[in-house]
N, CA and C atoms of all chains as a GROMACS GRO file, in nm:
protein
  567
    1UNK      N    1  15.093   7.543  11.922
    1UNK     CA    2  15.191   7.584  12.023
    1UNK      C    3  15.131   7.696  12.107
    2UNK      N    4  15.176   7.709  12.223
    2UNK     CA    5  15.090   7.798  12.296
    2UNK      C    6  15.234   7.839  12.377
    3UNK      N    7  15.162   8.007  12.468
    3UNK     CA    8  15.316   8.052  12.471
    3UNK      C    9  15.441   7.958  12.587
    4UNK      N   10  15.351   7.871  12.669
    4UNK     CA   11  15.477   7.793  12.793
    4UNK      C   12  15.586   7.715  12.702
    5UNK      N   13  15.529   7.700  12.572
    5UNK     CA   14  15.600   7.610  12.466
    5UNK      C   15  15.682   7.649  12.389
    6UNK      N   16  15.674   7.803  12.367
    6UNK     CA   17  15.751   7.875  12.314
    6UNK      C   18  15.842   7.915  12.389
    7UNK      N   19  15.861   7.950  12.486
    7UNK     CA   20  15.911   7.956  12.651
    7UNK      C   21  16.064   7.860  12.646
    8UNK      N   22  15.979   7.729  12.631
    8UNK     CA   23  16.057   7.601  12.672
    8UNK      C   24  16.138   7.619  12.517
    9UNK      N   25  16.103   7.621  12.403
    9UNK     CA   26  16.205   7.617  12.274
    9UNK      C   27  16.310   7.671  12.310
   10UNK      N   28  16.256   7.825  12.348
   10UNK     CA   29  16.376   7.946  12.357
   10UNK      C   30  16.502   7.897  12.414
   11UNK      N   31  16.448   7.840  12.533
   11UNK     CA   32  16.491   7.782  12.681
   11UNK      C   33  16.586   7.697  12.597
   12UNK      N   34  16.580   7.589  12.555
   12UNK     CA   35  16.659   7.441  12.462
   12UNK      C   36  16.796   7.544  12.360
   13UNK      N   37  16.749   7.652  12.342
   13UNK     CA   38  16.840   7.690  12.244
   13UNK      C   39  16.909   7.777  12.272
   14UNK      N   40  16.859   7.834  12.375
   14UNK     CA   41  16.965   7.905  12.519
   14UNK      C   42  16.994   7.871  12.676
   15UNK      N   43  17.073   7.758  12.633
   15UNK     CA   44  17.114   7.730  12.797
   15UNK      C   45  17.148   7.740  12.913
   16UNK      N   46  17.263   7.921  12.858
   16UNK     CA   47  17.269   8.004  12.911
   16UNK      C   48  17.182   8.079  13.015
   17UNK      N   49  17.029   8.104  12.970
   17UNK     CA   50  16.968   8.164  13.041
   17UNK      C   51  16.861   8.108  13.113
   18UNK      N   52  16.817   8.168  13.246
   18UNK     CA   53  16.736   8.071  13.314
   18UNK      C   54  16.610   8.082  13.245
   19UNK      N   55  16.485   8.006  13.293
   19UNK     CA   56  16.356   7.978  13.273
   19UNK      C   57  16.308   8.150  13.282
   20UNK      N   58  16.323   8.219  13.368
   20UNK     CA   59  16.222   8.348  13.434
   20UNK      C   60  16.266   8.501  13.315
   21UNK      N   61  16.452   8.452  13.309
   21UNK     CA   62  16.462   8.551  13.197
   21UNK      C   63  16.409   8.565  13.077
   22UNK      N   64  16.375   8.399  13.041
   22UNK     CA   65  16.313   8.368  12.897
   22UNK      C   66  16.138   8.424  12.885
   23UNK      N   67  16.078   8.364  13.043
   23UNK     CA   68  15.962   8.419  13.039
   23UNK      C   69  15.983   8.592  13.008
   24UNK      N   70  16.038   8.670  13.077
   24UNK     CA   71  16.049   8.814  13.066
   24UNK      C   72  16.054   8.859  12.911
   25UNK      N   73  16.163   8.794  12.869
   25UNK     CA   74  16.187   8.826  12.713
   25UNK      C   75  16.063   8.826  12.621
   26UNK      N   76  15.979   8.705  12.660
   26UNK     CA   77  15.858   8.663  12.574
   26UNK      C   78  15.733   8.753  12.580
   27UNK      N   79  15.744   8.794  12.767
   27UNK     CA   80  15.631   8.871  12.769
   27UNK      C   81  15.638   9.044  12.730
   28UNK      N   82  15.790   9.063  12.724
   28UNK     CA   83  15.844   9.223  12.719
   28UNK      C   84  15.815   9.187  12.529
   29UNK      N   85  15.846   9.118  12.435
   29UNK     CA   86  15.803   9.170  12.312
   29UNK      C   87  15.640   9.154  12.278
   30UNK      N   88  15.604   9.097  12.343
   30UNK     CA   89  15.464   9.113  12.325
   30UNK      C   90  15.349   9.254  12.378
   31UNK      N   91  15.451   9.250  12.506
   31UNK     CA   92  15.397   9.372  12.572
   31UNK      C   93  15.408   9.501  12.453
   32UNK      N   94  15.540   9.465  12.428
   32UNK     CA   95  15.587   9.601  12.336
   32UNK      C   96  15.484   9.611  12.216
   33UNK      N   97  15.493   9.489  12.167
   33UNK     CA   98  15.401   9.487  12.092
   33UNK      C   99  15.234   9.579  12.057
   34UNK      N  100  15.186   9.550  12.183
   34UNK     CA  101  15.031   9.543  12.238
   34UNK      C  102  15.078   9.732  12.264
   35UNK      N  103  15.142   9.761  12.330
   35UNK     CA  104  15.168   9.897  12.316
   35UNK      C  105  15.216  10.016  12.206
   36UNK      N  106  15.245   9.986  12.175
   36UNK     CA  107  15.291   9.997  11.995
   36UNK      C  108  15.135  10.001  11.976
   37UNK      N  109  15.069   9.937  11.953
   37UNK     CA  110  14.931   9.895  11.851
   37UNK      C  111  14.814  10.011  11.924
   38UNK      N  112  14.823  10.048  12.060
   38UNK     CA  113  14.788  10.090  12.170
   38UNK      C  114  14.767  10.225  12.145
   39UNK      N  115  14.876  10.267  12.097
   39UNK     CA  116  14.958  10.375  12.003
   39UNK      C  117  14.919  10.461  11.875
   40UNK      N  118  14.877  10.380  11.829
   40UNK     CA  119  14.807  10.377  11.682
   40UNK      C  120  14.965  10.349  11.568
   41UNK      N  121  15.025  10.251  11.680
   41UNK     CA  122  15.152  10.261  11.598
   41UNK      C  123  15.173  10.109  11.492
   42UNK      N  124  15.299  10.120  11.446
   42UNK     CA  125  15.308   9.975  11.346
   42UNK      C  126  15.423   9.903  11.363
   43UNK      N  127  15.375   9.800  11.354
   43UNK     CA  128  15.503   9.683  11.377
   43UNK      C  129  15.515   9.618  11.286
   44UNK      N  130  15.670   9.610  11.229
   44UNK     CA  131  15.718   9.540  11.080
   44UNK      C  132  15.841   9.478  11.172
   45UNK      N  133  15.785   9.352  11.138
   45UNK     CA  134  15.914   9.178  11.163
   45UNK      C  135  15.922   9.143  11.021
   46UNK      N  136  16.038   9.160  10.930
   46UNK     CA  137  16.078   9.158  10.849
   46UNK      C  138  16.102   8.993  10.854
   47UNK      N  139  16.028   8.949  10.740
   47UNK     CA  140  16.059   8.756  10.729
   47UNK      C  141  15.904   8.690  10.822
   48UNK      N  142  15.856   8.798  10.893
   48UNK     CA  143  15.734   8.738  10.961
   48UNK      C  144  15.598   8.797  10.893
   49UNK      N  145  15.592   8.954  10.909
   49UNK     CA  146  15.478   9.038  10.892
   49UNK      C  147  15.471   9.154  10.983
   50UNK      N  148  15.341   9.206  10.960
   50UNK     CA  149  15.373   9.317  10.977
   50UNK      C  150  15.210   9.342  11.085
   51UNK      N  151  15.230   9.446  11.199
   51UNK     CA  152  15.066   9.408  11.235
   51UNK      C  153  15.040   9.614  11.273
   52UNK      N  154  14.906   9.642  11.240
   52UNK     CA  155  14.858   9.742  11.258
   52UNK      C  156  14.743   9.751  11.262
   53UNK      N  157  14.684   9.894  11.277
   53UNK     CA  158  14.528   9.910  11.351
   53UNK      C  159  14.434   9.967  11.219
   54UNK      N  160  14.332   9.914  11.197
   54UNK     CA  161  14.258   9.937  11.078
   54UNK      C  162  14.136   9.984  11.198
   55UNK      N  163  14.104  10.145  11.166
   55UNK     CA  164  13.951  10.166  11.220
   55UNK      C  165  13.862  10.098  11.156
   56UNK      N  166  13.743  10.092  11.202
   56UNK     CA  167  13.580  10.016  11.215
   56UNK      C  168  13.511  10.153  11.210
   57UNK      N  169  13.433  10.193  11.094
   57UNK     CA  170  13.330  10.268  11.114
   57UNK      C  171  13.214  10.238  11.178
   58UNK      N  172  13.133  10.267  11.277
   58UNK     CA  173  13.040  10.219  11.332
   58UNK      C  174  12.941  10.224  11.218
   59UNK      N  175  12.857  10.132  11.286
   59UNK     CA  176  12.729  10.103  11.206
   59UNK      C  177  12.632  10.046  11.239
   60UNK      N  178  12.525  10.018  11.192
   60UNK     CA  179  12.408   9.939  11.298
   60UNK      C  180  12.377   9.810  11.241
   61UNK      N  181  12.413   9.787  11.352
   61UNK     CA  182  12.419   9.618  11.335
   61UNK      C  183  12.271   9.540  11.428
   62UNK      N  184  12.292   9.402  11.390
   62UNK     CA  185  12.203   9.322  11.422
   62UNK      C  186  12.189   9.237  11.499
   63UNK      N  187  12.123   9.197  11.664
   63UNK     CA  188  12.162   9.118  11.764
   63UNK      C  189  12.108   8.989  11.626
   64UNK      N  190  12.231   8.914  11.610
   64UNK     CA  191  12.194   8.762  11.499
   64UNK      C  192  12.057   8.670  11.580
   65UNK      N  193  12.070   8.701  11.730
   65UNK     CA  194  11.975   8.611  11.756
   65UNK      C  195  11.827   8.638  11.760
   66UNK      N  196  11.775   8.774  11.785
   66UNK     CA  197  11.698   8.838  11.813
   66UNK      C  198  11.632   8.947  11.690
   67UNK      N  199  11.705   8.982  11.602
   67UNK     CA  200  11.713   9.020  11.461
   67UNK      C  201  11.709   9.199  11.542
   68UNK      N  202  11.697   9.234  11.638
   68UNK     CA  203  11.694   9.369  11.700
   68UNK      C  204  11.810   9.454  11.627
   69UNK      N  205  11.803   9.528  11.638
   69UNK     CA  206  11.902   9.653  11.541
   69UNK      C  207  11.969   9.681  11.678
   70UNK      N  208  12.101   9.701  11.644
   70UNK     CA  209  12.166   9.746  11.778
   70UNK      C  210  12.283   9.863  11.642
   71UNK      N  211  12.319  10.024  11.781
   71UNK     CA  212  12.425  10.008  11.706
   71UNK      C  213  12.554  10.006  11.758
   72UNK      N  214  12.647   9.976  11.649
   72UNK     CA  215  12.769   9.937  11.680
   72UNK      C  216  12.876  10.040  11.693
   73UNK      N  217  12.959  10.127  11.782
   73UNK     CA  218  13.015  10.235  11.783
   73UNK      C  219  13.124  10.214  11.719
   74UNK      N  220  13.230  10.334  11.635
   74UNK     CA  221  13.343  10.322  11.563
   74UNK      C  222  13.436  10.237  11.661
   75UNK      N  223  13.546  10.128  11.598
   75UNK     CA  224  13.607  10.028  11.700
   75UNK      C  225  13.774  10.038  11.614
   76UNK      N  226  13.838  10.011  11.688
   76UNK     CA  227  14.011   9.964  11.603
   76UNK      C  228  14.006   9.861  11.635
   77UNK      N  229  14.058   9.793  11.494
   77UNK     CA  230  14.091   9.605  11.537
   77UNK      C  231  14.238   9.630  11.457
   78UNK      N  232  14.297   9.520  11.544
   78UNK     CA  233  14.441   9.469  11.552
   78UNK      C  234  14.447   9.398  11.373
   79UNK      N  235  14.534   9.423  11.288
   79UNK     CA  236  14.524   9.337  11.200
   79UNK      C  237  14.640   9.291  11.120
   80UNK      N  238  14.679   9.192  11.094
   80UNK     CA  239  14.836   9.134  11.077
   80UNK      C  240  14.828   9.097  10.920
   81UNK      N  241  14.935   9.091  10.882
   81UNK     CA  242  14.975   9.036  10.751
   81UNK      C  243  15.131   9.016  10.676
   82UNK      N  244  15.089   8.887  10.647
   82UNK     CA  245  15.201   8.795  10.656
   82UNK      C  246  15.352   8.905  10.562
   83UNK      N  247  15.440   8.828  10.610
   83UNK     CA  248  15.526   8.919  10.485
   83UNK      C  249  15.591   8.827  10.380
   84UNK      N  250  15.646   8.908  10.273
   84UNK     CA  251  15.646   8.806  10.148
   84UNK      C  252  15.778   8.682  10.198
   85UNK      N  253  15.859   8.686  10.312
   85UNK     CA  254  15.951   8.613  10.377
   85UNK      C  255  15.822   8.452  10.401
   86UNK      N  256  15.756   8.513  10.486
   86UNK     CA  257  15.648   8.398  10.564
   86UNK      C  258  15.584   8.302  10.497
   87UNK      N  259  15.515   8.400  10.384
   87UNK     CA  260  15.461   8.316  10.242
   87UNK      C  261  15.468   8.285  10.168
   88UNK      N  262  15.633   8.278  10.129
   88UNK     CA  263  15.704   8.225   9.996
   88UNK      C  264  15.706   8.051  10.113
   89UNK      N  265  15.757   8.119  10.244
   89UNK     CA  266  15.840   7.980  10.309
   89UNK      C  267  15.692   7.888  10.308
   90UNK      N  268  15.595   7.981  10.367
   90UNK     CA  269  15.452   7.898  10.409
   90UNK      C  270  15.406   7.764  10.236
   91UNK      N  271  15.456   7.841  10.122
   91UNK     CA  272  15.424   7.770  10.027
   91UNK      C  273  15.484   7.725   9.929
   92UNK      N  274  15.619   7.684  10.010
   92UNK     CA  275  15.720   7.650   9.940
   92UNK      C  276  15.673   7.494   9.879
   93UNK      N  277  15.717   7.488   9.738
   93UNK     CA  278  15.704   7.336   9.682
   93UNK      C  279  15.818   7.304   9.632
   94UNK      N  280  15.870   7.185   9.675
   94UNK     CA  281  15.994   7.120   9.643
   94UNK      C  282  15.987   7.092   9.535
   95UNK      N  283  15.353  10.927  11.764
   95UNK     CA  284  15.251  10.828  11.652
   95UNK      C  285  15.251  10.798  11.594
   96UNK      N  286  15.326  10.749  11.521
   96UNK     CA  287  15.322  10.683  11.370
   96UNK      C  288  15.449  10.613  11.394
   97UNK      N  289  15.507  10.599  11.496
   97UNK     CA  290  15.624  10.509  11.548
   97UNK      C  291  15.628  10.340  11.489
   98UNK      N  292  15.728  10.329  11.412
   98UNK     CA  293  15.708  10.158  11.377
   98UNK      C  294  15.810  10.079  11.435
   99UNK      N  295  15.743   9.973  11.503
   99UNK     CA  296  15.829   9.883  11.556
   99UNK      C  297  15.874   9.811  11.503
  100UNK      N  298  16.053   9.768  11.495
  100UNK     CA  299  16.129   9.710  11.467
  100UNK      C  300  16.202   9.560  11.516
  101UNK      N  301  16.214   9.424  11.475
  101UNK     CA  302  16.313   9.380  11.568
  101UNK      C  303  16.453   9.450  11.607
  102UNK      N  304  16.494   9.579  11.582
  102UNK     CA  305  16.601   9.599  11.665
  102UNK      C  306  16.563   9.664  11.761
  103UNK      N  307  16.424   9.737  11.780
  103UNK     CA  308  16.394   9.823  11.903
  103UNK      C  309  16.340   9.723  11.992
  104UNK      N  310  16.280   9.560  11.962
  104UNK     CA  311  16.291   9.523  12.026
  104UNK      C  312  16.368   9.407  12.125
  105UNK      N  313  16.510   9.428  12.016
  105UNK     CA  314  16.611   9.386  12.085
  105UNK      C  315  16.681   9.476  12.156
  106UNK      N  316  16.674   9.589  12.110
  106UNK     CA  317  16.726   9.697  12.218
  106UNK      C  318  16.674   9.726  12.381
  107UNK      N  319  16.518   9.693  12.352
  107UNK     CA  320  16.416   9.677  12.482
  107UNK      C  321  16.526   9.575  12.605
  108UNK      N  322  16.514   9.462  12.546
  108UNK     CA  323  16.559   9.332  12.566
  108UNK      C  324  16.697   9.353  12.640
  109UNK      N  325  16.782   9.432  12.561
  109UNK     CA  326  16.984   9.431  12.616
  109UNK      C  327  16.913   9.527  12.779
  110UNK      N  328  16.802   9.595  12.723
  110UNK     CA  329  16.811   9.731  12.859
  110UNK      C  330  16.725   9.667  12.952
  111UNK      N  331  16.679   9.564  12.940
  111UNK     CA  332  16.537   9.529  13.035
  111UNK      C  333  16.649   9.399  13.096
  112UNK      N  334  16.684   9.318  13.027
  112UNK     CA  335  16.749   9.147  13.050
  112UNK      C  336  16.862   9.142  13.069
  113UNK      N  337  16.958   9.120  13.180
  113UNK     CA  338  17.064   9.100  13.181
  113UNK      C  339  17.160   9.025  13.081
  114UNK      N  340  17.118   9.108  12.991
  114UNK     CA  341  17.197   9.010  12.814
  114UNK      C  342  17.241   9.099  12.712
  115UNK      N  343  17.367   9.043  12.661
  115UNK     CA  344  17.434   9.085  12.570
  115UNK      C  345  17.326   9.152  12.413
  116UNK      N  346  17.408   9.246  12.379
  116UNK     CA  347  17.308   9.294  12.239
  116UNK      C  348  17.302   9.189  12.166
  117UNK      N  349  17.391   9.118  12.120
  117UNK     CA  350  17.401   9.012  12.031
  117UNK      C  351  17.286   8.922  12.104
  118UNK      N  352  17.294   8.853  12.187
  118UNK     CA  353  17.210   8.756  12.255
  118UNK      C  354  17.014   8.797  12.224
  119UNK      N  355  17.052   8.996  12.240
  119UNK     CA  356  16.902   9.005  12.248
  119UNK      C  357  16.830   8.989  12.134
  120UNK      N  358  16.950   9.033  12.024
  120UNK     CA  359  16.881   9.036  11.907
  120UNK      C  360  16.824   8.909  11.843
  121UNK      N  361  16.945   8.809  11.888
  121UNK     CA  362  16.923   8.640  11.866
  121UNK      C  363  16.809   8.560  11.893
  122UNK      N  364  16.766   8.654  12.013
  122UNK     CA  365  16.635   8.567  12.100
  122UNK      C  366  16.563   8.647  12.001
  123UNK      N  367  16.566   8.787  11.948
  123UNK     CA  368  16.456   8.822  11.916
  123UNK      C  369  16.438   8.723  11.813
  124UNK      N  370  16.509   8.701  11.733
  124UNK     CA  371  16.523   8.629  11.594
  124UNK      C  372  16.493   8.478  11.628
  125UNK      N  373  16.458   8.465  11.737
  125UNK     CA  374  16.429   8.290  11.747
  125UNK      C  375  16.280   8.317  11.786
  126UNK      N  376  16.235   8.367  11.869
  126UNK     CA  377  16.109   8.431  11.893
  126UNK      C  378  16.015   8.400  11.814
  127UNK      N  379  16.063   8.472  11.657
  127UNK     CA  380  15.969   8.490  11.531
  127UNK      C  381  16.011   8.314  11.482
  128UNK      N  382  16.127   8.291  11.480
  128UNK     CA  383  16.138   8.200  11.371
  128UNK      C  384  16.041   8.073  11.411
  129UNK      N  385  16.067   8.061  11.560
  129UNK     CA  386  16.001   7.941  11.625
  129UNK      C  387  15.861   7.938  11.579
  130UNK      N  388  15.772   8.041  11.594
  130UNK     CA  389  15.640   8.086  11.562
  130UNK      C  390  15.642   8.053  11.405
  131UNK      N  391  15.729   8.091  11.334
  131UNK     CA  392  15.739   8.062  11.189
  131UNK      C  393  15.759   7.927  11.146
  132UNK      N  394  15.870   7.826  11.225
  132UNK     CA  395  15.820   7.726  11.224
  132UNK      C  396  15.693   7.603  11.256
  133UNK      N  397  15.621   7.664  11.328
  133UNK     CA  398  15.534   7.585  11.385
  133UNK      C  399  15.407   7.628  11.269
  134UNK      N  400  15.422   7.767  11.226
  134UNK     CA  401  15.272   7.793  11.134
  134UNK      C  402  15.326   7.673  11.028
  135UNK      N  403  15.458   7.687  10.976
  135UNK     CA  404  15.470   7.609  10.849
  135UNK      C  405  15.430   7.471  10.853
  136UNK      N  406  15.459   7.423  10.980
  136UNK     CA  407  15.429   7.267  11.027
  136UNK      C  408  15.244   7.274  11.012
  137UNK      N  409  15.185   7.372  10.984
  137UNK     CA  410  15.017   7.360  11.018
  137UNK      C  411  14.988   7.353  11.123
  138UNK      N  412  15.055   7.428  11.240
  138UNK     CA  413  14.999   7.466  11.357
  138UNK      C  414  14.964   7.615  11.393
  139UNK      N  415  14.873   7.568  11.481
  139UNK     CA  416  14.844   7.715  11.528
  139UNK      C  417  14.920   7.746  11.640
  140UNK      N  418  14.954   7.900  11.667
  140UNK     CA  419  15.035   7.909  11.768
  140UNK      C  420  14.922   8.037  11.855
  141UNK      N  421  14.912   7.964  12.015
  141UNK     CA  422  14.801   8.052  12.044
  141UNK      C  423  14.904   8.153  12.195
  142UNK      N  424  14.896   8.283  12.162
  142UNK     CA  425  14.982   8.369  12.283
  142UNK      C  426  14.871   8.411  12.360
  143UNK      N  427  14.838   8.391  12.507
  143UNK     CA  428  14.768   8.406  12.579
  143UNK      C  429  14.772   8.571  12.574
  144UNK      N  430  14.655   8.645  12.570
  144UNK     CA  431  14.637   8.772  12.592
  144UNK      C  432  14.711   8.891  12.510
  145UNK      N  433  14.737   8.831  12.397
  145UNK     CA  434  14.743   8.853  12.286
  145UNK      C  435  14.675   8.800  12.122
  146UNK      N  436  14.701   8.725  12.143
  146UNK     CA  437  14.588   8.638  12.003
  146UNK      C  438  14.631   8.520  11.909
  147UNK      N  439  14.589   8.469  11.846
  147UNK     CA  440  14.617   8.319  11.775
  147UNK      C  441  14.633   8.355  11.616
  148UNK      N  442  14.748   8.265  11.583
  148UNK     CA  443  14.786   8.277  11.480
  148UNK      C  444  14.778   8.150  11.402
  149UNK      N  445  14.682   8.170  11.299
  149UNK     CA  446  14.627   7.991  11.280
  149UNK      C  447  14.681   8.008  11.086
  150UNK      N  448  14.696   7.917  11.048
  150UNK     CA  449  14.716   7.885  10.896
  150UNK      C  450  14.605   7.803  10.827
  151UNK      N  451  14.546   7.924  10.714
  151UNK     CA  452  14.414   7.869  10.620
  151UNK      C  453  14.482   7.826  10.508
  152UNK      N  454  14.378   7.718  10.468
  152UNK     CA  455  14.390   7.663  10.331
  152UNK      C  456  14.293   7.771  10.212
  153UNK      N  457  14.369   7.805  10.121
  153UNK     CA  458  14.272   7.887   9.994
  153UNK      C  459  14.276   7.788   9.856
  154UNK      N  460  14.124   7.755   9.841
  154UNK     CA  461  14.143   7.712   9.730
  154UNK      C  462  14.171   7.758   9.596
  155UNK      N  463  14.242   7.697   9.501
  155UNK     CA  464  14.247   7.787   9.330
  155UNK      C  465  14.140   7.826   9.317
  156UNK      N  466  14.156   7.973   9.256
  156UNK     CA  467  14.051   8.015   9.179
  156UNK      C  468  14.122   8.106   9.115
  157UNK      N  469  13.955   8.133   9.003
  157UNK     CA  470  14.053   8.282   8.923
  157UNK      C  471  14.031   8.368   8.948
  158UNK      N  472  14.148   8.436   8.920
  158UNK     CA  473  14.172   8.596   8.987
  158UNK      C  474  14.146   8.708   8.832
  159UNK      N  475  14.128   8.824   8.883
  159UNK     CA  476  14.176   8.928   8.801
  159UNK      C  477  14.248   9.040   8.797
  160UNK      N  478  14.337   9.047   8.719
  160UNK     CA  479  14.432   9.179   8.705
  160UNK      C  480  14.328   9.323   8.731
  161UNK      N  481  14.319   9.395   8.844
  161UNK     CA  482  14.263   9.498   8.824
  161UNK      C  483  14.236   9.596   8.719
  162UNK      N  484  14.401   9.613   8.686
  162UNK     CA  485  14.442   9.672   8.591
  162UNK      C  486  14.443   9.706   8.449
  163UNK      N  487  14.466   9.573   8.474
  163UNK     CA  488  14.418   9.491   8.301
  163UNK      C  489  14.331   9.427   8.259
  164UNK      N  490  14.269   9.358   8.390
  164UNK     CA  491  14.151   9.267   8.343
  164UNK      C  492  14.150   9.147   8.270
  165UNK      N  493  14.297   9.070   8.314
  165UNK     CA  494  14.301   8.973   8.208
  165UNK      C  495  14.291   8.877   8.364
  166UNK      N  496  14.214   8.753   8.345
  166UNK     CA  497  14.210   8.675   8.422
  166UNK      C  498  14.353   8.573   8.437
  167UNK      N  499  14.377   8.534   8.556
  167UNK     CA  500  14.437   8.457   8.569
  167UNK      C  501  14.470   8.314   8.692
  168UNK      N  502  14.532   8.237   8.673
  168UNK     CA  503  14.474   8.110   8.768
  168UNK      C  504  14.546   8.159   8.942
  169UNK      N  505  14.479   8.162   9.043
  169UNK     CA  506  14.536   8.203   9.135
  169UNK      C  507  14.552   8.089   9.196
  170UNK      N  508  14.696   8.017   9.216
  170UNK     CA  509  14.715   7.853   9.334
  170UNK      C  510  14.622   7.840   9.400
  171UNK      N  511  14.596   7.726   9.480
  171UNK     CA  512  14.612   7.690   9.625
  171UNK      C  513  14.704   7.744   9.692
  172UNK      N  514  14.653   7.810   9.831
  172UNK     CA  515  14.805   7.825   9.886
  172UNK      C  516  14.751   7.843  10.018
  173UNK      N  517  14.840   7.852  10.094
  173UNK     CA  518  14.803   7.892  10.208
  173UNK      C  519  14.836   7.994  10.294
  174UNK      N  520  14.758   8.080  10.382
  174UNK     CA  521  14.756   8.143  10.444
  174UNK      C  522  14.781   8.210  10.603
  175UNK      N  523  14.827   8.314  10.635
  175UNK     CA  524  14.834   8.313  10.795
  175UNK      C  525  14.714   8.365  10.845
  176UNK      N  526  14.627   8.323  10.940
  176UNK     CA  527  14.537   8.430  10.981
  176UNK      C  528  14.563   8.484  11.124
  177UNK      N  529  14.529   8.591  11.160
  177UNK     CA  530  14.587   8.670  11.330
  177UNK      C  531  14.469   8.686  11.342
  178UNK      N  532  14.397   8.623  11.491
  178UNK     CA  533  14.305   8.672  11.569
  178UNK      C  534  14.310   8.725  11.709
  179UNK      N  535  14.293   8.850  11.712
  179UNK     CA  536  14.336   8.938  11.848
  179UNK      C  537  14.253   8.884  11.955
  180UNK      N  538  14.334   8.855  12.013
  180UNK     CA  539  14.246   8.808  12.185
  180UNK      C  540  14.121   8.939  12.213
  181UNK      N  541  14.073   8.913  12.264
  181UNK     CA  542  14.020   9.017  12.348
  181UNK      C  543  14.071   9.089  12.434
  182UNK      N  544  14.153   9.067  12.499
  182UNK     CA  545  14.292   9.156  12.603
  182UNK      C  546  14.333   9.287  12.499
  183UNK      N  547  14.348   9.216  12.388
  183UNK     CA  548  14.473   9.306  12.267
  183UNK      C  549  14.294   9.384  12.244
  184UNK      N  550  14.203   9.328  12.194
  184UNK     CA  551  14.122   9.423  12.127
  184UNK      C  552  14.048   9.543  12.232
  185UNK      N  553  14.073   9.523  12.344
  185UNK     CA  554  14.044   9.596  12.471
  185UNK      C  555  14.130   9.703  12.475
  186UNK      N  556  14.234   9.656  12.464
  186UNK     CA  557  14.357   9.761  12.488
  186UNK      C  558  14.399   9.835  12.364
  187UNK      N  559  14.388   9.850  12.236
  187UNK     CA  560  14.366   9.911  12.127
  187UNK      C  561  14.265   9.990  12.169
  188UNK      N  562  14.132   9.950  12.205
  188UNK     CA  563  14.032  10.082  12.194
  188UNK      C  564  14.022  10.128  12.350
  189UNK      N  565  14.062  10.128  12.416
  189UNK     CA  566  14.119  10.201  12.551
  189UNK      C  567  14.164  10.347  12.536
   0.00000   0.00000   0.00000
């Protein structure tokens, strides 16, 4: 699924609202999202997961193609994890 | 800084930004996730442009160990969510 698709669900299950409000909605929690994280802040969707910023100590790394030593400066990566809602449902057995 | 985001702050965003009822915002928020939640369960990936892809791994059994205790034990098959940050999102984190 990609987001015009998520768009169009919303859209089917609210008839009420037009196409442009739904886009807004989709792009304002994501935005919020991405700002939040921006932040050094944390986001908990209770039943989904939870996403926050884990620093990267730099280190010297290796161009893979060239075997050259390069180094790599301290970095924050985005990093998510599921919550126990997501992965009971993700592995549910009948 | 240390601010955590909530679905109600971002249904609150939503009533103040969208010409929509609180109830409505919170609803969309809650369909938002679920939709995304349905589609991982189906074994899809769900990819948000300029934000990042959310794909579902297969883990095979193996054995695990109790840190603690050290007593081994059988860990399922199961499966997994994985989040990969676009480059947009990993840009804008270290900005």
């Amino acid at each position: 699924m990609i987001k015009s698709q998520l768009v169009k669900k919303l859209l089917n299950k609210n008839p009420h609202l037009i196409q442009k409000d739904v886009e807004s909605i989709t792009s304002l929690v994501l935005e919020k999202i991405t700002s939040t994280l921006e932040n050094d802040g944390r986001v908990e969707i209770r039943g989904f997961g939870s996403l926050s910023i884990r620093k990267r100590k730099s280190k010297n790394g290796r161009n893979p193609r060239t075997g050259e030593s390069v180094f790599v400066p301290e970095k924050k990566a985005p990093i998510f994890k599921s919550g126990k809602g997501l992965r009971d449902r993700l592995n549910y057995k009948a | 800084m240390s601010e955590t985001l909530t679905r109600a702050e971002l249904a609150e965003l939503i009533y103040s930004e969208v010409g929509i009822s609180k109830t409505e915002a919170s609803e969309i928020v809650d369909q938002f996730f679920e939709e995304i939640i349905l589609d991982l369960i189906d074994g899809n990936s769900v990819k948000l442009t300029s934000f990042g892809t959310f794909s579902v791994k297969h883990k095979k059994e193996r054995i695990g160990r109790n840190p603690k205790t050290k007593e081994e034990a059988i860990i399922d098959a199961r499966r997994v969510i994985s989040f990969r940050a676009s480059k947009e999102l990993k840009r804008r984190v270290n900005s």
